[in-house]
C-alpha positions in Angstrom: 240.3 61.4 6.5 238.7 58.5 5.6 237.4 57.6 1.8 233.6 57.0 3.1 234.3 60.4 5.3 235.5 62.6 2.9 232.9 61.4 0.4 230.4 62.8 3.4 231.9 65.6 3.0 232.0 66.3 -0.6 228.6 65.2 -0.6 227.4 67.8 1.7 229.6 70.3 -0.3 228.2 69.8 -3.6 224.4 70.1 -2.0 225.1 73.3 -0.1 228.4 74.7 -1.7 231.6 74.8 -0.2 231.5 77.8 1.8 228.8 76.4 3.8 230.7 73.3 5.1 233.5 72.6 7.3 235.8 69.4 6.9 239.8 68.3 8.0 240.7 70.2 10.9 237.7 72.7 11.3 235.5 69.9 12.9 237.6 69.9 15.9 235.6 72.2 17.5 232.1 70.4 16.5 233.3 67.2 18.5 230.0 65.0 19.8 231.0 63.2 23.1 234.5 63.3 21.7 233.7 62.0 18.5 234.8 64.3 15.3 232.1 64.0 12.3 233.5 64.1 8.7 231.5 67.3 8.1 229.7 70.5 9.8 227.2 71.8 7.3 225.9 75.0 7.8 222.7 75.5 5.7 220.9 78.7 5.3 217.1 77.7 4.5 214.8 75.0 5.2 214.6 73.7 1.4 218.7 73.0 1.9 218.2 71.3 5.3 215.8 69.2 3.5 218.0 68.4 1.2 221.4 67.3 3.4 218.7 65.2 5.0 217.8 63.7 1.7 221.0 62.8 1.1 221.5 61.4 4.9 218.5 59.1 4.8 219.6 57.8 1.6 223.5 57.0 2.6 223.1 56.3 6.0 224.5 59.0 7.5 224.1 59.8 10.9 223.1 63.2 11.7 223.6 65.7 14.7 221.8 68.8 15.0 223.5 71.8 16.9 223.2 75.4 16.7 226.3 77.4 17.5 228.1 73.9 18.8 228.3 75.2 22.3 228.3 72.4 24.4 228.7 69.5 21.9 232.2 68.4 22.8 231.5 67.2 26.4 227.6 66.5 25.9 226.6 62.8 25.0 228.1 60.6 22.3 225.7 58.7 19.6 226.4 55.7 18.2 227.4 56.7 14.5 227.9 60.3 13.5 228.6 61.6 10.4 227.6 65.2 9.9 226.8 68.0 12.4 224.3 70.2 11.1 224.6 73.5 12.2 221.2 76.0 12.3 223.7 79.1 13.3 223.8 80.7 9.8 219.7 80.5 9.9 219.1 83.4 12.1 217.1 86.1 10.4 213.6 87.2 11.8 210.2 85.7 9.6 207.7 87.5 11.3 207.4 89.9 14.6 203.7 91.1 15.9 204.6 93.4 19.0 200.5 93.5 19.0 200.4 90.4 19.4 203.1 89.1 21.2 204.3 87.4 19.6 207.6 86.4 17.3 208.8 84.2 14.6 212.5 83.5 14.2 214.7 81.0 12.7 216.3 78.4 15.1 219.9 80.4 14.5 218.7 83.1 16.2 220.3 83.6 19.4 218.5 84.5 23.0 221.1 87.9 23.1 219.9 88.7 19.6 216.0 88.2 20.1 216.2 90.1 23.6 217.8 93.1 21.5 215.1 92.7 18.7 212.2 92.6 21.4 213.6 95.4 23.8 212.9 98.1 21.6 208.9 97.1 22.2 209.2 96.8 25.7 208.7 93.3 25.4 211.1 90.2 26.1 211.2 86.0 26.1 211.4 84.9 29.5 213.9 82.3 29.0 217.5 82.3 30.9 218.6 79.1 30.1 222.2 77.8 31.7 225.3 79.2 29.8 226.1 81.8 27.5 223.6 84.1 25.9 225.1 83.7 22.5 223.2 79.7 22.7 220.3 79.4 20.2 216.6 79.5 20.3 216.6 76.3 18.5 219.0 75.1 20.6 217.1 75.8 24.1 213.8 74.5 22.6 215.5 71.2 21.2 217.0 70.7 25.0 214.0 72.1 27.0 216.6 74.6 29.2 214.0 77.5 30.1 216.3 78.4 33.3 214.8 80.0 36.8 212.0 81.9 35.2 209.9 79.0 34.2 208.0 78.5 37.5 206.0 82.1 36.7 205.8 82.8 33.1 205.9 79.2 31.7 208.1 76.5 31.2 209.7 76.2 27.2 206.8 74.2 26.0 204.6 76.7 27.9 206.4 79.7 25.3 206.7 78.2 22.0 203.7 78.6 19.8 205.0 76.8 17.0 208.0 75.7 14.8 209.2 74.1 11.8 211.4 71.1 12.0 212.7 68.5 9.5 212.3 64.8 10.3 215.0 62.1 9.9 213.0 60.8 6.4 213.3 64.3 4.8 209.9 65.8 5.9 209.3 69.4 6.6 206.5 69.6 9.2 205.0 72.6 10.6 203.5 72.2 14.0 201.4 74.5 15.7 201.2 78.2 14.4 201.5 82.3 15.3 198.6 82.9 17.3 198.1 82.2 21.3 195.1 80.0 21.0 195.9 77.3 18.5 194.6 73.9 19.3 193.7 71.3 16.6 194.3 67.5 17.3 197.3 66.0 18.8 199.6 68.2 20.1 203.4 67.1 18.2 204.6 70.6 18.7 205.5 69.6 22.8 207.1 66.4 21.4 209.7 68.7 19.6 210.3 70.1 22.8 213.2 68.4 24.5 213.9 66.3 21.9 217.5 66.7 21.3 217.4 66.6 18.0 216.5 63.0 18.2 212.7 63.9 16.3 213.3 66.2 14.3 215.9 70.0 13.0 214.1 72.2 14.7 214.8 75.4 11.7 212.1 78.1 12.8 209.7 79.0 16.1 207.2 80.9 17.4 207.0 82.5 20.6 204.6 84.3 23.1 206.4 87.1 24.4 205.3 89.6 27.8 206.1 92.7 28.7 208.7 93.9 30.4 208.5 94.2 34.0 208.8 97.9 35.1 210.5 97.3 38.2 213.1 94.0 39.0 214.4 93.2 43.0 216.5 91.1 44.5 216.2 89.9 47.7 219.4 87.5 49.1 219.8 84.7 52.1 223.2 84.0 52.9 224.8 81.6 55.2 228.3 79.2 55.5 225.8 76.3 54.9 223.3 75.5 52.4 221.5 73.0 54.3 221.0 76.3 56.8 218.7 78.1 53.6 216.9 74.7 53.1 213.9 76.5 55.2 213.8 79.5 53.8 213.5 78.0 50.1 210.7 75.7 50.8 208.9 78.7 52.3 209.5 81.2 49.8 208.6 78.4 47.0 205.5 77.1 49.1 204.0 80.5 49.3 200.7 81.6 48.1 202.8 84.7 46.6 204.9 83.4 43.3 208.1 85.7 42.8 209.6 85.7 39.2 212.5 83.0 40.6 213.8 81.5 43.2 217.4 79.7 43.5 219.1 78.3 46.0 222.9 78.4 45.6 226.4 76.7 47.1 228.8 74.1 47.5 228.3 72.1 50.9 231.4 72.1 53.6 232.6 75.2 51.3 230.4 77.8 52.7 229.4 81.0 50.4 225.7 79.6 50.5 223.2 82.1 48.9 219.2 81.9 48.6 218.4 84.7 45.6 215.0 85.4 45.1 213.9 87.9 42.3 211.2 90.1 42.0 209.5 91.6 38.8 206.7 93.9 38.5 205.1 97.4 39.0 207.1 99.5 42.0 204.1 98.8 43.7 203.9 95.7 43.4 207.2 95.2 43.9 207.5 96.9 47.1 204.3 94.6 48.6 205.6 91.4 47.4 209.3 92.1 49.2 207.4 92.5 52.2 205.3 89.8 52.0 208.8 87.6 50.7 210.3 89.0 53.7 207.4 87.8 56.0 207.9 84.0 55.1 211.8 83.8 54.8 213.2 86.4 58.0 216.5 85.9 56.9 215.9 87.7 52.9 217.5 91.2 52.3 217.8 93.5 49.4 220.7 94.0 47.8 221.0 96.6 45.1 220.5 95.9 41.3 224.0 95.1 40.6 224.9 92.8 42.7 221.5 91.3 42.1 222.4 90.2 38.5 225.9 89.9 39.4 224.9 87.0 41.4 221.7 85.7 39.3 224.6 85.6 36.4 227.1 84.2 38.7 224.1 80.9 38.9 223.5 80.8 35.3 227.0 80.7 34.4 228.0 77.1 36.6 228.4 74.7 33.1 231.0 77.0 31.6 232.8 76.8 35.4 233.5 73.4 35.4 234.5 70.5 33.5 232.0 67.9 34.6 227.8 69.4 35.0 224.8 67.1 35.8 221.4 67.2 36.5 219.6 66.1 39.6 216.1 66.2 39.7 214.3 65.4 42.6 210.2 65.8 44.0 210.5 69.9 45.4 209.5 68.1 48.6 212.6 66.5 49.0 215.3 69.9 48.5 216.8 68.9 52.2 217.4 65.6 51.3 219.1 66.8 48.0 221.6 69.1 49.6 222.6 66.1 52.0 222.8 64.0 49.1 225.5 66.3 47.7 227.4 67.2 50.9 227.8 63.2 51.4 229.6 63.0 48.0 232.9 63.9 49.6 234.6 66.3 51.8 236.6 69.5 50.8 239.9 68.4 50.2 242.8 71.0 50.6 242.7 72.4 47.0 240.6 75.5 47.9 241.7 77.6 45.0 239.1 79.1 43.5 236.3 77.0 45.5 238.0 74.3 42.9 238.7 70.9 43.8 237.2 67.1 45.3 234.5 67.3 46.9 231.2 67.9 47.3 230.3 69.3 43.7 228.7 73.0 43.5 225.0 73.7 42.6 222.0 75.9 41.7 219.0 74.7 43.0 215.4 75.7 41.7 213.2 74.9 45.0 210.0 75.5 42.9 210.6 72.4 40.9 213.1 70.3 42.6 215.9 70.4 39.9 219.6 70.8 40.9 222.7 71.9 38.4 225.5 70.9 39.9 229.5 71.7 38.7 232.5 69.2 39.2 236.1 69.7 38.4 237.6 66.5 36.7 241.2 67.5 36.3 242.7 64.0 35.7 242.6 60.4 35.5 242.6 60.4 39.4 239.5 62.5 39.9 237.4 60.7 36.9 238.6 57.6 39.1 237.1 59.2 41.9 234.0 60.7 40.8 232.6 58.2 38.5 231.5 55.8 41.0 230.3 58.7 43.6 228.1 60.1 40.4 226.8 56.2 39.9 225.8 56.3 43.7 223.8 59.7 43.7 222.3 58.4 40.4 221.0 55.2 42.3 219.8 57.3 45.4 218.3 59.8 43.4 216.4 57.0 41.7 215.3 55.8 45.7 213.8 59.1 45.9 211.9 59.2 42.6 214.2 61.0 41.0 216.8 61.1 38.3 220.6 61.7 37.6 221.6 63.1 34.4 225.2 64.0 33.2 225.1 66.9 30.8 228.9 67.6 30.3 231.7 65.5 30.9 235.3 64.4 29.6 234.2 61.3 27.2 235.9 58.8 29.6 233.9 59.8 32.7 230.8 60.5 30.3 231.1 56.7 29.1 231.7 54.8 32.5 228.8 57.0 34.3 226.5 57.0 31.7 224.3 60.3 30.3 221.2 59.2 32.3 219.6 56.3 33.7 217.5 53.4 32.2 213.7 54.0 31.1 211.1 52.6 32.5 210.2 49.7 29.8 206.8 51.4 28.8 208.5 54.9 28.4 211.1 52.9 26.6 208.6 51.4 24.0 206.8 55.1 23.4 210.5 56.8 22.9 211.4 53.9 20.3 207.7 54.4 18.7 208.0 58.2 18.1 211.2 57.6 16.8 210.2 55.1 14.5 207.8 57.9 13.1 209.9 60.9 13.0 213.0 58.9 12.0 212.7 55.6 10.6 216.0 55.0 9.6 217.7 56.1 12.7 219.5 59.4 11.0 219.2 61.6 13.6 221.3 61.9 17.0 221.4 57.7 16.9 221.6 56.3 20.8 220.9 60.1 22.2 217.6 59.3 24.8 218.0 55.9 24.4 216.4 56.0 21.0 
């Protein structure tokens, strides 16, 4: 360790104790786009985040927030980094209304945790973002990942209510509040929301809650082709009648295509909206509960399949042209183990919005070699389409060459720089991450 690193470290020690921070070889597995910081800190209040960003500001540290560290390692690198600051040990509950619907917990808290809390009122947060259930709330506000369920009960900025965050200067701001209808003057709560921790440590939010759906059906496509389900998606998602999700699933010239759409409601309900789902999209069938989850799990699950995961995002309109896209990235090469190998990456498509996940395997020098420049080319075609490419997890070396996303417009460019400016004036936080 370095003498300016492990002076970090026994800075952050002596502010929070040394039980609370990690150092030497415990950082390995808090790696930023490869990069190791001199310390993880692991406050438990508000008052001590405030203070490790105190001491930040002042020594020109660079700071990067994570929750439980999930998907740090092959995410995007910063330009300096110094301390991770981890929100996972700030995970109690500050205030629950079932009344009202609402919930207040710290960012620590994870999504397994609060659905346990909010089951026992027959109530739940409709949020499934990609990965593990274990992730944070913090964590899926800070990178706007609501998952499939967005499109009918509300996107993340359409659930959060409120939170407390701490800026890059030190400040502890308190945006929004606990009740449904709060609007007073500019709203800085939604700027929180995506963020990356690029604004702002998000330590504390507020979220509507619904009930919980009596009855929940699935109703499945499948074919050897995705490009065969194209159809059925854009029907299902240009119908008058919205179900609770709708993804489109497969690898093209691999076959296993699947179109899952899910249904929540009354049995009533229920039972007239399957009809109705069936009506528009022939080809649908139930399938029973288990397999139903099996397979909506199966979807939410592709990041932690695969070494290299991206984000295509394209107008809905233009799903067809999305799935050609990805079938023109390569052909199915011999290695068939496991549906692993070159070619044509996997995805989960949400033909509501127009947003694909897609899975890579990048097992060596050769396939980085290979991919990069194919992931350049559906970045620049995406971008012909009035869309976008974004690489979310990815050895460093492929990560560096490809880039995380593309450039910003110049007057989105000025606004990003302005609001960090604000929130951050001495670049602490996340430095480089958004372009900011």
């Amino acid at each position: 360790m370095s003498r300016d690193a492990r002076a970090c470290e026994e800075r952050v020690a002596a502010i929070l104790g040394r039980d609370q921070v990690a150092s030497g070889e415990a950082v390995e597995g808090w790696r930023v786009g490869g990069g190791a910081p001199a310390a993880v800190a692991f406050p438990r209040t508000v008052e001590e985040v405030k203070e490790v960003m105190t001491a930040a500001a002042a020594e020109g540290w660079a700071v990067v927030p994570s929750g439980r560290g999930l998907s740090l390692a092959g995410g995007e690198a910063c330009e300096r980094l110094d301390v991770v600051l981890s929100t996972s040990r700030m995970d109690g509950t500050v205030d629950y209304e079932p009344a009202d619907l609402t919930l207040s917990v710290e960012a620590g808290a994870s999504l397994e945790a609060v659905a346990n809390l909010t089951a026992g009122e027959g109530q739940w947060l409709p949020m499934e973002p990609p990965g593990s259930s274990s992730a944070t709330l913090g964590g899926a506000f800070a990178y706007a990942f609501g998952g499939p369920l967005g499109t009918s009960f509300g996107r993340p900025r359409d659930l959060i209510l409120g939170l407390t965050c701490v800026t890059g200067d030190a400040r502890i701001l308190r945006l929004g509040g606990r009740v449904v209808k709060n609007v007073a003057g500019f709203d800085l709560l939604k700027l929180l929301v995506g963020s990356q921790g690029t604004l702002g440590v998000i330590t504390e939010v507020t979220v509507r809650l619904y009930p919980i759906p009596a009855t929940e059906t699935f109703l499945v496509a499948r074919s050897d082709e995705a490009t065969d389900l194209v159809p059925a998606a854009r029907a299902v998602a240009t119908a008058p009648l919205l179900p609770a999700s709708v993804e489109l699933g497969g690898r093209p010239g691999r076959g296993a295509a699947a179109l899952v759409v899910r249904l929540r409601g009354s049995p009533e309900a229920v039972a007239a909206d399957a009809h109705a789902q069936r009506a528009v999209a022939p080809g649908l069938t139930r399938v029973d509960d288990a397999e139903g989850r099996a397979l909506v799990a199966e979807l939410r699950g592709l990041e932690a399949r695969w070494a290299v995961a991206a984000r295509l995002a394209l107008p809905a309109s233009r799903l067809g042209e999305g799935v050609r896209l990805l079938a023109s990235l390569g052909t199915a090469d011999a290695d068939a183990d496991a549906g692993r190998g070159a070619g044509a990456p996997c995805f989960v498509a949400d033909p509501n919005v127009g947003v694909f996940r897609l899975g890579m395997d990048a097992p060596g020098q050769a396939e980085e070699d290979r991919l990069a420049p194919l992931l350049v080319d559906l970045r620049r075609e995406a971008e012909k389409l009035g869309g976008s490419l974004t690489l979310v997890q990815a050895p460093a070396g492929l990560m560096g060459r490809v880039g995380a996303r593309g450039g910003l417009p110049a007057g989105v460019g000025r606004i990003h720089r302005g609001l960090k400016r604000s929130f951050d004036p001495s670049g602490t936080l996340a430095p480089g991450r958004l372009g900011r």
